[in-house]
MARROMAR-878253 format. One record per residue: residue in three letters; x, z, y of N, C-alpha, C in turn. Coordinates in steps of 0.001 Angstrom, whole numbers, plus 500000, padded with zeros to 6 digits. Each point is the difference from the previous one (the first is absolute). Layout:
<fizas>
alaXZYXZYXZY
...
</fizas>
This chain:
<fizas>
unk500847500000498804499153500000501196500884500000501247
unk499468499157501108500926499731501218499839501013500902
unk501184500953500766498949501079500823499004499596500920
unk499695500868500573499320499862501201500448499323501273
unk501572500591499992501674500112501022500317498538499944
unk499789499099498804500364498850499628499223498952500751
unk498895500424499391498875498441500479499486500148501538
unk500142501738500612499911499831501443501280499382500693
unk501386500022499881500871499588500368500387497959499648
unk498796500008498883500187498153499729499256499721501171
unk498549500723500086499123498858500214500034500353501900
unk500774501475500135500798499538501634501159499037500348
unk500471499706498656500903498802500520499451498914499715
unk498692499323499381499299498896500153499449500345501606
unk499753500667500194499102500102500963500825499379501490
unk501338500482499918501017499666500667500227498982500203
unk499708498813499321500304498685499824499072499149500278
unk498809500573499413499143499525499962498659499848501176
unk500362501376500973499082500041500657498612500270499764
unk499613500595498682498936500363499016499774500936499703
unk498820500724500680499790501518499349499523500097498864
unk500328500611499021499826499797498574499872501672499456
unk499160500205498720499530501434499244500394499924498418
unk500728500635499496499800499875498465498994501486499873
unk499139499507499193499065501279499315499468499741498578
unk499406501066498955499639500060499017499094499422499371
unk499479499471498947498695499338499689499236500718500513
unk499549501636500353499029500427500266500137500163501658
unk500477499540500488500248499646501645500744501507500900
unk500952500421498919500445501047500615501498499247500332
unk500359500241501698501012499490500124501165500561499822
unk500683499564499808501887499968499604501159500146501046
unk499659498688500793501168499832500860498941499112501136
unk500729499823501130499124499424500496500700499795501823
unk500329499132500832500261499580500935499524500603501461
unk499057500252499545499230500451501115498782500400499151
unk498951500477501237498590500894499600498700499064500562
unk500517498576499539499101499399499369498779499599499122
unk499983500779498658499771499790499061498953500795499533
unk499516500519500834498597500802499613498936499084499019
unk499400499186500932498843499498499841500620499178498349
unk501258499079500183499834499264498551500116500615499058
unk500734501546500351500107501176498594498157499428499917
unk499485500214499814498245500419499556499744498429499292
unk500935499061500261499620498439499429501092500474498396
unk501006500265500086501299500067499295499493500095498377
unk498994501014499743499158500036498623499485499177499583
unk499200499221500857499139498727499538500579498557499544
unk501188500060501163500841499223499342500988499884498695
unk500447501501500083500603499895498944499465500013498195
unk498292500385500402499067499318498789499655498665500120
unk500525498958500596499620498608500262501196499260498744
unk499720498850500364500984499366498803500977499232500827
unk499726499968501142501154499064501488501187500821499900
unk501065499646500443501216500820499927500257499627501085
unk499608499527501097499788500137501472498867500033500420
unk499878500183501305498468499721500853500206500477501765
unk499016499386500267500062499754501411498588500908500425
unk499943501376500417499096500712500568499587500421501277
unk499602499514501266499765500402501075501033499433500504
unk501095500800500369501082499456501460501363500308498745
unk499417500603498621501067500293499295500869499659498708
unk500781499596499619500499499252498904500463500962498829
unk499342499735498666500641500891498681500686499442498781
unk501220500663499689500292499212498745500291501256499368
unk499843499463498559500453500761498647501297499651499318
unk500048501744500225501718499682499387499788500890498622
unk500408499019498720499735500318498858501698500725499327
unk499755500796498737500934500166499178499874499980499132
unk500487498775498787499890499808498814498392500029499537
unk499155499027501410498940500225499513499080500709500676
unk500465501311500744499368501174500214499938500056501538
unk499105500017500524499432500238501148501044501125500677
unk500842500038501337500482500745500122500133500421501571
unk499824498987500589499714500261501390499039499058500539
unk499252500400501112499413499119500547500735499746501273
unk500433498792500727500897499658501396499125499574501069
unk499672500602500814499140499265501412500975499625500780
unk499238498910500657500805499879501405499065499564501186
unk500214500435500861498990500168501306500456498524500481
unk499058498621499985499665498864500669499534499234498709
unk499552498589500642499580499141499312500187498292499499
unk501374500056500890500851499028500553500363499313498422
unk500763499122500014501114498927499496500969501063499702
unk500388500420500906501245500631500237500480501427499231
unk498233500766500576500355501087498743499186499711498481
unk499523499084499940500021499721498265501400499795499843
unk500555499036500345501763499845499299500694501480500202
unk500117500800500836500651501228500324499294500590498627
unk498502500256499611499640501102499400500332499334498547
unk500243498648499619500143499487498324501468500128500254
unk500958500222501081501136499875499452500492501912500164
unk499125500724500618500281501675499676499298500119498796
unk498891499579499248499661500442498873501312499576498989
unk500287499030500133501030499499499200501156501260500204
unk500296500615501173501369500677500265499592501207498759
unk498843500333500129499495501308499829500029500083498262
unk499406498849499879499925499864498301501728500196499372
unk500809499269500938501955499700499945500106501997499577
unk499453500543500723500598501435500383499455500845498888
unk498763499602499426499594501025498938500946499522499513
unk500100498691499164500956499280498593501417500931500273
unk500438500247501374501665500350499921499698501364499393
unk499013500584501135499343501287499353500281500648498673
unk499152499369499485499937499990498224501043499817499334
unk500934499145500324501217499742499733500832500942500338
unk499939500439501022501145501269500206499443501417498625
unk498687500197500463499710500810498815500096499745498885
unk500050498971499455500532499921498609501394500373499871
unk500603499910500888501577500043499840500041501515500303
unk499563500468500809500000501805500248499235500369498591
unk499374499798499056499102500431499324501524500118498807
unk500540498516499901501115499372498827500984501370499921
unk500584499832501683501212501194500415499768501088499318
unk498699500941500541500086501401500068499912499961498256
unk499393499168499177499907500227498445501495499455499555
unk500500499708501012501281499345498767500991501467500632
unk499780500684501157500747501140500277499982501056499134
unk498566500244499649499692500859499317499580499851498592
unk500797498623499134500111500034498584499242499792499252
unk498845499154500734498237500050499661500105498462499220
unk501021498963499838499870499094499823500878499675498443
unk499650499373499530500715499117498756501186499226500419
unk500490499797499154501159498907500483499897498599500763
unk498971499527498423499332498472499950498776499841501739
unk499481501330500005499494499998501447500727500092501004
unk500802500634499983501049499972501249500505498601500310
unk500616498573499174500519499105499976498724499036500211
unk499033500373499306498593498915500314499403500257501390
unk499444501063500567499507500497501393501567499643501162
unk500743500038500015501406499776500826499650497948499539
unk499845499905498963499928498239500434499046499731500423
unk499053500675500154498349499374500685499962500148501608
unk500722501493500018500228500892501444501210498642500479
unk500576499292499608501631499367500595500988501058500456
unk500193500795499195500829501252500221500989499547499185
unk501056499751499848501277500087499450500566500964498957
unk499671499821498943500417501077498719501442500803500520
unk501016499016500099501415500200500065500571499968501372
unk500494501187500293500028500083501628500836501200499935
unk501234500701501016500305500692500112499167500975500948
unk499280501389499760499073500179501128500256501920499464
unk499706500604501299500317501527499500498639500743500844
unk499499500731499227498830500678500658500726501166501288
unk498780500143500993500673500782501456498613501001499686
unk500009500896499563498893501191500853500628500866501351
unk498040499768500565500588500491501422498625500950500237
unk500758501002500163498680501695500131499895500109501363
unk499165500384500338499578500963501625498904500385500098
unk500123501228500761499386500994500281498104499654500532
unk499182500122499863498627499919500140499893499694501233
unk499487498940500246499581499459501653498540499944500483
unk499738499804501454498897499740500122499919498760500616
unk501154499185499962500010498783500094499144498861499669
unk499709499126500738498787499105499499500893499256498883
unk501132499513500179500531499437499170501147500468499024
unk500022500599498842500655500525499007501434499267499360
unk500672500443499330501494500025500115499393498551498958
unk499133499792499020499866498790499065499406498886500792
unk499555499938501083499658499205501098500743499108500885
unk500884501502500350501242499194500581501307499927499572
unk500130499726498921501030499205498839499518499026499771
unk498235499822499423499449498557499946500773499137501083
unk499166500566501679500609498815500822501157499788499827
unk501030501074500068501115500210500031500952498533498795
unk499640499820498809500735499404499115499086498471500264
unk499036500043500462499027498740499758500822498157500554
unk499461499827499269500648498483499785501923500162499287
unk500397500861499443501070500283498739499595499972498467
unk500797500323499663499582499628498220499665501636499807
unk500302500584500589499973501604499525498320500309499876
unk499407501048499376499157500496499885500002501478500219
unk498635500524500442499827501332499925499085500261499560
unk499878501109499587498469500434499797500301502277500032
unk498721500492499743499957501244500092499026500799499052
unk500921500907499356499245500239499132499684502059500430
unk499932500597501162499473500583500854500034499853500965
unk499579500716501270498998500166501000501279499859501140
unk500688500685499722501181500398501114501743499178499095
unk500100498964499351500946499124499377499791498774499811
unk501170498955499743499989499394500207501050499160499280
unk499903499206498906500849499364499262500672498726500076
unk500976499949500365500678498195500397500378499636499131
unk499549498842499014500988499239499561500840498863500190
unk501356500212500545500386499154500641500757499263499017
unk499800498477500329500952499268499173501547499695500715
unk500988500077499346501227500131500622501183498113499717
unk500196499810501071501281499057499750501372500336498794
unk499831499056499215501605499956498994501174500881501304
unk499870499871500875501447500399500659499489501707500516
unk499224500883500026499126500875500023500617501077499638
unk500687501134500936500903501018498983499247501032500989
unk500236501288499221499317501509500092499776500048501240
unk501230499788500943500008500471501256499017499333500430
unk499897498753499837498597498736500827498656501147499932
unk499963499949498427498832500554499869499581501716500478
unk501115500811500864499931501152500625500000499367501077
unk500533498648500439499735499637501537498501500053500456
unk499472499158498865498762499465499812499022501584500482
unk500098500833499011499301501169499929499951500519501039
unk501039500640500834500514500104501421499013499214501137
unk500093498744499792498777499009501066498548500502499612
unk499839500293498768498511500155499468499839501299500994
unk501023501338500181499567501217500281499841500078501637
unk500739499056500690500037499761501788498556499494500147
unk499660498510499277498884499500500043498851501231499731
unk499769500321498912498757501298500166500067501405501434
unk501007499904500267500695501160500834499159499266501267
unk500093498805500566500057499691500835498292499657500050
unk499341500119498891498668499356499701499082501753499802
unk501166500677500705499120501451499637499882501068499098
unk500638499377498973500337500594498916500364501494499904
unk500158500455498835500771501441500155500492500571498732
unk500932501031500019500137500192498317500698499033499364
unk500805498861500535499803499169498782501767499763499308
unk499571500184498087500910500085499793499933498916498851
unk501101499340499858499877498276498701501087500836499315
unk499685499395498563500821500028499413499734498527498899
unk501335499765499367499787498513499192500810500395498779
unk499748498596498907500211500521498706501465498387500225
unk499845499908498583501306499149499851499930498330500219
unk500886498986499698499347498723500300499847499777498426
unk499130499241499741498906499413498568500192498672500168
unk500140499064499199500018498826499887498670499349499430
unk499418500291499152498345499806499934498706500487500022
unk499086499419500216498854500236500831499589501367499049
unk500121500049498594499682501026499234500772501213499941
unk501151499862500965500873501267500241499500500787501029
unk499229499796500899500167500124501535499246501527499541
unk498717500482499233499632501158499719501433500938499861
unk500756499701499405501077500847499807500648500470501662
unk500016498889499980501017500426502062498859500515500675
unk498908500080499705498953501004500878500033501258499743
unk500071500179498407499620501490499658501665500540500120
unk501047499254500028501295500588500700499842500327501401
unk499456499270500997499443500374501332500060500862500055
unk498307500367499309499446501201499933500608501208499283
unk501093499821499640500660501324499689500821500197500853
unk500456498922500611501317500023501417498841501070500980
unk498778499613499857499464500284500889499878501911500465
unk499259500314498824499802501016499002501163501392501033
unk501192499015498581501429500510500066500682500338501569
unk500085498972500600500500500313501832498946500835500551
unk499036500695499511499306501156501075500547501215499565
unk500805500118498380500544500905500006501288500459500701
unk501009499114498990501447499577501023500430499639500894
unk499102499050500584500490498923501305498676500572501019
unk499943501033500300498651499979500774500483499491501666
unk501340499815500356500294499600500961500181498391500166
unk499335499171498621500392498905499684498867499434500160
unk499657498520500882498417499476499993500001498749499204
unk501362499415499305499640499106499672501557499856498673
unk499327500239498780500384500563499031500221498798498457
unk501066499439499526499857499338499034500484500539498325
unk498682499557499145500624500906498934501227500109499105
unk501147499110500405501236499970499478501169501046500692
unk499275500478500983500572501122501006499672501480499630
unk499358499889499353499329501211499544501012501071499141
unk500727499153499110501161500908499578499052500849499079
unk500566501518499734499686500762498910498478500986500012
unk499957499355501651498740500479500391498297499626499177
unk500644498491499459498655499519499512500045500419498283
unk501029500855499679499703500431498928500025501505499773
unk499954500358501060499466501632500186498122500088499972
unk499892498830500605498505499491500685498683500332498383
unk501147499423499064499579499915498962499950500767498637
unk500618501135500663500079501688499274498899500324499640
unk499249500600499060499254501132499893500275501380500679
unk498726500564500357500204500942500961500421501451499489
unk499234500387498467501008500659499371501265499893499580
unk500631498954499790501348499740499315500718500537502120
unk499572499595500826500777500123501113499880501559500388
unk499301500543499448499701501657500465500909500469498738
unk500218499425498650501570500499499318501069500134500448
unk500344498470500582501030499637500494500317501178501258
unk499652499971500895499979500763501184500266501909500007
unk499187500316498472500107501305499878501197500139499175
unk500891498847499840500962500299498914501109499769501002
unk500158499286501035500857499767500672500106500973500784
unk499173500691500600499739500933501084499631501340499805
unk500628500465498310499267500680499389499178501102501032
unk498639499485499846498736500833500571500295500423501555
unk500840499317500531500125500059501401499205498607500693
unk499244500666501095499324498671500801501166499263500727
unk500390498891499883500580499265501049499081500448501514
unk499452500497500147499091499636500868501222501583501318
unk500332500425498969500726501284500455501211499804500862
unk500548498410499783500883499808501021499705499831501354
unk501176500825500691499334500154501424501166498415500251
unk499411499925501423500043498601501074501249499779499741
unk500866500725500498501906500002500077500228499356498564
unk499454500590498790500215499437498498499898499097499832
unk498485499595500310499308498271499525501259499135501282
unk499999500341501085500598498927500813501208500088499572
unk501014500802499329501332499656499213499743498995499204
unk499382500599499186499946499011498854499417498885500284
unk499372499479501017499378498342500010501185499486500786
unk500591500558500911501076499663500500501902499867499161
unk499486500606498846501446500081499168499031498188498755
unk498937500240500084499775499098499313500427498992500634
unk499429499411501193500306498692500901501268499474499969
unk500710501050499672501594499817500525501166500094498967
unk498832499445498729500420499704498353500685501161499661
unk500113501374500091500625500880499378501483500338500942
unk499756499652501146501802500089500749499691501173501015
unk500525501246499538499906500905500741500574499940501382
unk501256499376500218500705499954501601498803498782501175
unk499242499453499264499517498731500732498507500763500078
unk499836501087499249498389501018500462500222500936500797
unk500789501031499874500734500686500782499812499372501839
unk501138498810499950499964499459500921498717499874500760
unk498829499475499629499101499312499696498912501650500632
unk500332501097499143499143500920500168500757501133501470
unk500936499543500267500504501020500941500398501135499617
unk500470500214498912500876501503499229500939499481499526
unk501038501043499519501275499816499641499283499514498529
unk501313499743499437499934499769498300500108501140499122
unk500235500790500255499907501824499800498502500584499552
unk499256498958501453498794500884499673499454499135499374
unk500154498965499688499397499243499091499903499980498717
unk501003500378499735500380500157498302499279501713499803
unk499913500370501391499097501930499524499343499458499736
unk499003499036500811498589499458499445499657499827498709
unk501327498939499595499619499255498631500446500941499164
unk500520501167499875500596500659498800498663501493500445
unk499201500122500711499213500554500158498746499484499674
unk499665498639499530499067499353499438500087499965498538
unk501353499731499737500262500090498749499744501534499326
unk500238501112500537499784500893499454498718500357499561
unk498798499381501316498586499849499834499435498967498683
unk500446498867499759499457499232499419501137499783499103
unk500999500436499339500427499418499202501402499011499858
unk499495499231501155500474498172500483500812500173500615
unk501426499284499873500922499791501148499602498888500687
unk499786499520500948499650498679500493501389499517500280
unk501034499936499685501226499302500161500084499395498826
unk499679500529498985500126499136498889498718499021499888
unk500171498924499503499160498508500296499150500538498905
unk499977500159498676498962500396499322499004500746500300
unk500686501429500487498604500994500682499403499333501241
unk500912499306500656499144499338501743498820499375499418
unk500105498991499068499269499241499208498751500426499665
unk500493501367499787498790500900498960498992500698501283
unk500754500103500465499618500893501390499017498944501130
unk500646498636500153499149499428500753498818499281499039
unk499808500075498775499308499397499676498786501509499692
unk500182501058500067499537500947499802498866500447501551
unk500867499422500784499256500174501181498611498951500263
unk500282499105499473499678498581500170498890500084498994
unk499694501076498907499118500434498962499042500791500788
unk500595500699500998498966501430500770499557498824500691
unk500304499452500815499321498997500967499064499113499507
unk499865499774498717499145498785499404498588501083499379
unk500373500971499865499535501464499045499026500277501663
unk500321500277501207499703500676500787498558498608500863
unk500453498789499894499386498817500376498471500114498849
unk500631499688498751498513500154499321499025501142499702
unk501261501192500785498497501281499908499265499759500852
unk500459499486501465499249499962501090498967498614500180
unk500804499271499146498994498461499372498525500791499374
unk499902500691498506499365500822499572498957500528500614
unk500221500657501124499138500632501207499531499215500779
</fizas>
């Protein structure tokens, strides 16, 4: 179905040209779109005609055509005169109008194809048969983009303006909630990671600048056929997932970046409440005060080199090593040695994923 937004914005640019005040309205004479406030009196003709068997007619001072779909009665088109001039204007807008359902329909089939081939709903033999009917290209290098934000009261929504946004490209979108927004973009043979974080990057200015808010992408890997592309979505969507834990300072997130994070993601929540009480025996991490946690994220950054944290933290190297041999006494762990750092940052990185899905939970 064509919006409302659509056929008022055609039939003001016929009107433009044409010099023709013109109405699209319903078989039952409820209007649609419409040029001006014209159209009273032929709304009350609009029924009668559209039970007639004419697929035009000439009523009073006013002209009607029927614009069909596959058959089906779907709009009725007035146009205010009786001229030469607006019969040709009104048979060549019925014609535009009929052009706009067909693309219509056509785009929805292809949004209908997408969101089932995203979400695994399809066969093989369907995927390769619907992609040759659609003229979609089986074999294509193409990597899915999800893009989240925050609840608007925007007239126009983040899947709206990606439509305009990609329209007339090979890429597709579609949305499979309220506040997201899925790109599938098809990519050039010459096409490397960074392009496609360039790419992501333009997607997040463009919504920014369109009002947006909240908004954070994340993308999955590049796929070479049309039956892969579910896979680089539901990687997305774990990039996605995954960077609100780790990367919460990160808006635009790819899942090969993710590191050890996306397999913490994927813990059971008892096996991580073992882990944690065995490392920490029955001490809360939560017990480190500020001075602690900021050593240690700062001895982390700085790969284990005490003179370059030190530096870095504004204390001698004296008091640094009190720190770390005062942690160690707490937990066990030397963090100078690469095994316990290991154990230690991945231990932290367990409370943080542990602390995200209690508050998910609630």
């Amino acid at each position: 179905m064509i919006s409302n937004q659509v056929l008022q914005s055609t039939i003001d640019g016929i009107k433009e040209i044409s010099r023709v005040e013109l109405a699209v309205m319903e078989a039952e004479g409820r209007e649609v779109a419409s040029t001006a406030p014209l159209f009273e009196e032929a709304a009350e003709a609009v029924a009668g005609f559209a039970q007639s068997q004419a697929d035009s007619q000439e009523v009073g001072d006013f002209q009607f055509f029927k614009v069909f779909d596959e058959n089906q009665l779907e709009f009725v088109l007035v146009l205010k005169g009786a001229s030469d001039h607006s019969l040709m204007v009104g048979r060549m807008a019925a014609f535009q109008i009929k052009g706009l359902l067909n693309a219509s329909k056509e785009r929805y089939d292809k949004d209908s194809f997408i969101k089932n081939l995203l979400l695994d709903n399809l066969l093989l033999v369907d995927i390769y048969g619907r992609s040759k009917k659609l003229h979609i290209p089986a074999e294509a290098p193409r990597v899915a983009v999800l893009i989240e934000v925050a609840p608007t009261e925007e007239e126009a929504g983040v899947l709206e303006l990606m439509q305009a946004y990609v329209s007339g490209t090979s890429d597709f979108v579609t949305s499979l909630d309220e506040n997201s927004a899925v790109v599938v973009r098809e990519l050039g043979d010459s096409s490397a990671q960074k392009d496609i974080s360039k790419a992501a990057g333009v997607y997040e200015k463009y919504l920014e600048r369109s009002g947006m808010k909240g908004i954070r992408i994340a993308y999955g890997t590049v796929v070479e056929e049309l039956k892969e592309v579910s896979r680089s979505y539901k990687e997305a969507k774990m990039a996605l997932d995954v960077s609100k834990i780790f990367f919460e300072d990160r808006t635009v997130v790819a899942y090969n970046e993710l590191g050890i994070g996306r397999l913490i993601y994927q813990l059971p929540i008892p096996l991580c409440r073992m882990f944690i009480s065995e490392i920490f025996k029955g001490m809360n991490p939560d017990e480190f005060d500020d001075e602690t946690i900021t050593t240690i994220n700062k001895f982390f950054e700085n790969s284990l080199n005490v003179s370059e944290t030190s530096r870095q933290l504004f204390i001698h190297r004296n008091t640094l090593v009190y720190r770390l041999d005062k942690l160690l006494k707490m937990t066990g762990l030397d963090l100078r040695v690469f095994e316990d750092a290991i154990t230690f940052k991945i231990a932290l990185m367990v409370v943080k994923y542990m602390k995200y899905m209690e508050s998910y939970e609630y």
